[in-house]
C-alpha positions, 0 to 999 in steps of 0.5 A, spaced: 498 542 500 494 536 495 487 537 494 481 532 492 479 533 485 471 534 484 467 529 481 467 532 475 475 533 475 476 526 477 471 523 471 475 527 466 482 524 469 479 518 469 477 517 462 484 521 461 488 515 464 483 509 460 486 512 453 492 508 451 496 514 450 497 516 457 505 517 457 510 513 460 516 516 466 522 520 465 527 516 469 527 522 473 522 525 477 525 532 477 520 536 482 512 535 484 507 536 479 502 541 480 496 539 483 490 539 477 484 544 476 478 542 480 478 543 488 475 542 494 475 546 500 482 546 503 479 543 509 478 536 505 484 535 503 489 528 503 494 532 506 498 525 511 500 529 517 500 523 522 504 522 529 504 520 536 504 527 539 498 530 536 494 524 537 493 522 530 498 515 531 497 511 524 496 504 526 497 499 519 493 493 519 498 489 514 494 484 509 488 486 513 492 483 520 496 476 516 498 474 524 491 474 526 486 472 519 488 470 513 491 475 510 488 480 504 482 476 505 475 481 506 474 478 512 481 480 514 479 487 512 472 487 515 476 484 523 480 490 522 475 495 521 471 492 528 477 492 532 479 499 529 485 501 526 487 507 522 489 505 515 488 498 511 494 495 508 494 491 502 498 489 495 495 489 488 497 485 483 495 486 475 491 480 472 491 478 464 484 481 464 486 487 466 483 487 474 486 490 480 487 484 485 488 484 492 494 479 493 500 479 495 505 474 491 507 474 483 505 467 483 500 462 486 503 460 493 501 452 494 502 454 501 496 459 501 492 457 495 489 451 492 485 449 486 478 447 486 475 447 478 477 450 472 474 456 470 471 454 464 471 446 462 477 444 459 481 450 461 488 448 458 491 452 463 488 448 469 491 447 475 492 454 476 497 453 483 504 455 481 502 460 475 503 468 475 497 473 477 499 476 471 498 470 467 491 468 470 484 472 467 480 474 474 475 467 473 481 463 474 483 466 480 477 466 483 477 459 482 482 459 487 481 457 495 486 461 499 482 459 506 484 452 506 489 452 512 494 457 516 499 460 514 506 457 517 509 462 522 503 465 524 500 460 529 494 465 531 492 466 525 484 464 525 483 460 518 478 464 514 475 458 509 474 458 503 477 465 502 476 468 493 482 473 492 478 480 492 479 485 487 481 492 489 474 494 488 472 489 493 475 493 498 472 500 498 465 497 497 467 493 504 469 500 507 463 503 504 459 497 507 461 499 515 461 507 513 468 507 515 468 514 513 476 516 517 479 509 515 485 510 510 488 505 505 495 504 504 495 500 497 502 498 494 503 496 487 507 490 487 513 489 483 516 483 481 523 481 481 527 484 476 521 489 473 522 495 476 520 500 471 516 495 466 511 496 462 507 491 466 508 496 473 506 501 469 500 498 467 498 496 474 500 503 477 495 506 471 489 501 473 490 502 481 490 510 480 483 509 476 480 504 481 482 509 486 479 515 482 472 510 481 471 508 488 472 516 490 477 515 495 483 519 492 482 522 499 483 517 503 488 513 499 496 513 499 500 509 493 505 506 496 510 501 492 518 498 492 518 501 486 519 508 485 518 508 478 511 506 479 510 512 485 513 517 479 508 515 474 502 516 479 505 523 481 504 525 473 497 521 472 495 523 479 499 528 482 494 528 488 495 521 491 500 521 496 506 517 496 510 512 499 517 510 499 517 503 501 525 501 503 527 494 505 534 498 507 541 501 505 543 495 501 537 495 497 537 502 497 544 501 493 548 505 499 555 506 496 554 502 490 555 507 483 550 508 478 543 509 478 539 505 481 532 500 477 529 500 484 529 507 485 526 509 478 533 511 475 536 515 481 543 515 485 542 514 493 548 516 493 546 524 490 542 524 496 549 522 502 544 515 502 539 518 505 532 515 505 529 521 506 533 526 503 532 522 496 524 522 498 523 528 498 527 531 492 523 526 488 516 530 491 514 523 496 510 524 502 512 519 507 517 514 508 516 507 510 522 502 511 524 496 514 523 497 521 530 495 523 533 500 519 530 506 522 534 510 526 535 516 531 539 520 525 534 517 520 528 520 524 531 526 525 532 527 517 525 526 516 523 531 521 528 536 517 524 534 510 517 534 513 515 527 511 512 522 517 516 515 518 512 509 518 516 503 518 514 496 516 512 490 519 513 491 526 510 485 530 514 484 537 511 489 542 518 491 544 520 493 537 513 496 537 515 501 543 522 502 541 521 505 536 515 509 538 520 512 543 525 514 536 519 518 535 516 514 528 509 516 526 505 511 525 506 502 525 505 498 519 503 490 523 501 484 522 497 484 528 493 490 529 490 488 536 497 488 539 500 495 536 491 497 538 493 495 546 500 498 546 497 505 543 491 505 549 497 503 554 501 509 552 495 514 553 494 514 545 488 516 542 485 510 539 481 509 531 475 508 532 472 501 531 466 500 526 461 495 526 457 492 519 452 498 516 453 502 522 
């Protein structure tokens, strides 16, 4: 069982983890690493047991509910928690500054951001629209509009205008500001095509796992990403953040492909017979989370074998939602929380609770 760290124990983790010397990954994630000195009582722990039998049915708000607000935006964040859900999703990203933001993409979208002004006058790098996140200090990105219209395919979206990408932070204090005090967060480190493993994943890791730390929410907070390299760093800086294995499938996977695979921090899915969640869990995973159309009867029930809760992604169609209930998953990642909210209240399902502003 992992356990929160006290105050102390987390202050001298995070002065550990801002020194430079912090080591990188082995390609190997070999076993769990031990929980570190400083622990609280047992019955505050951050242990993840999720499922639709024992009531605790986890309902993902994806981007703070895309289908339904502009996604990633606080006010995303903020709808979700007065709708109630169980966790909020989000993405992060490094920028040149070294701050944690909540954004999806590698680069600027035009069809989800647009330019205002330069940060500074005569900023040779204006426009930004078009640039990487990892190229922009955090000023340029917060020049940015990215409220100005709704996202194509998502015709229920409302338009949050004029909507700043927010840093990590940022949602924690908005948390904190709703006494959201059951909601968990499930943060995913981005991984760029073709940078698995890069020192600039490593860097984001490194940084989420301090903000995580600094906002006090190590309790409530599982690190999730598409890059296995970057959960096996978090399990050697911080062995008690819970992990999820984030899987677009068996193609990905590199099912029946020989040789080690960049996306799953150096192993063979194929030393695991092509399992999920046999690979998982020998890499010391708590949770697995794949593309919902590749969940099955034989995948949940290897699950079940290894003890890691299924929380496929993302979900939309409330015929897929009900199906996959049925195969037994443990929880919903969906672009639209209110839809997965009704089906959970038609099901008899016990229901997150909603917060309302300083409640």
């Amino acid at each position: 069982m992992r356990t929160v760290l006290t105050a102390a124990a987390a202050a001298a983790l995070i002065a550990a983890m801002a020194s430079p010397a912090v080591a990188a990954p082995t390609a190997d994630a070999g076993t769990p690493s031990s929980d570190a000195a400083g622990t609280v009582p047992s019955s505050d722990t951050n242990e993840v047991k999720v499922s639709e039998r024992n009531g605790s049915f986890d309902l993902q708000s994806h981007r703070g509910g895309r289908g339904e607000w502009t996604e990633e935006s606080l006010a995303a964040f903020a709808k979700s928690l007065e709708l109630g859900v169980t966790t909020l999703e989000l993405d992060t990203h490094l920028t040149e500054d070294g701050r944690v933001v909540v954004w999806h993409d590698d680069a600027i979208q035009a069809t989800k951001c647009r330019d205002t002004a330069p940060a500074i006058p005569g900023d040779a790098e204006f426009p930004y629209v078009g640039d990487r996140v990892a190229d922009l200090t955090l000023d340029q990105i917060k020049t940015l509009d990215c409220g100005f219209m709704q996202l194509p395919g998502y015709p229920e979206q409302d338009v949050i205008e004029g909507n700043r990408i927010a840093e990590l932070k940022d949602v924690y204090e908005l948390a904190g500001s709703f006494n959201a005090r059951k909601v968990r967060f499930n943060v995913e480190t981005k991984v760029e095509d073709g940078k698995a493993g890069s020192e600039g994943m490593l860097a984001l890791t490194k940084a989420v796992v301090i903000e995580i730390y600094k906002a006090g929410m190590s309790h409530r907070t599982t690190v999730q990403s598409f890059d296995w390299s970057s959960l096996n760093f978090t399990k050697k800086i911080a062995p008690q953040l819970p992990l999820v294995a984030l899987s677009s499938g068996d193609a990905w996977l590199e099912v029946g492909k020989p040789g080690a695979s960049p996306n799953l921090g150096g192993i063979d899915i194929d030393d695991y017979d092509g399992s999920l969640a046999k690979a998982a869990k020998a890499q010391g995973y708590d949770i697995i989370s794949p593309a919902f159309r590749s969940v099955t009867p034989q995948m949940i029930a290897e699950a079940r074998e290894f003890g890691l809760p299924v929380i496929p992604w993302t979900v939309n169609a409330t015929a897929d939602m009900a199906r996959l209930m049925d195969l037994g998953v443990d929880g919903i990642i969906t672009d639209y929380p209110t839809g997965l909210r009704t089906l959970m209240d038609q099901r008899g399902l016990k229901l997150p609770k909603p917060y309302a502003l300083n409640s």
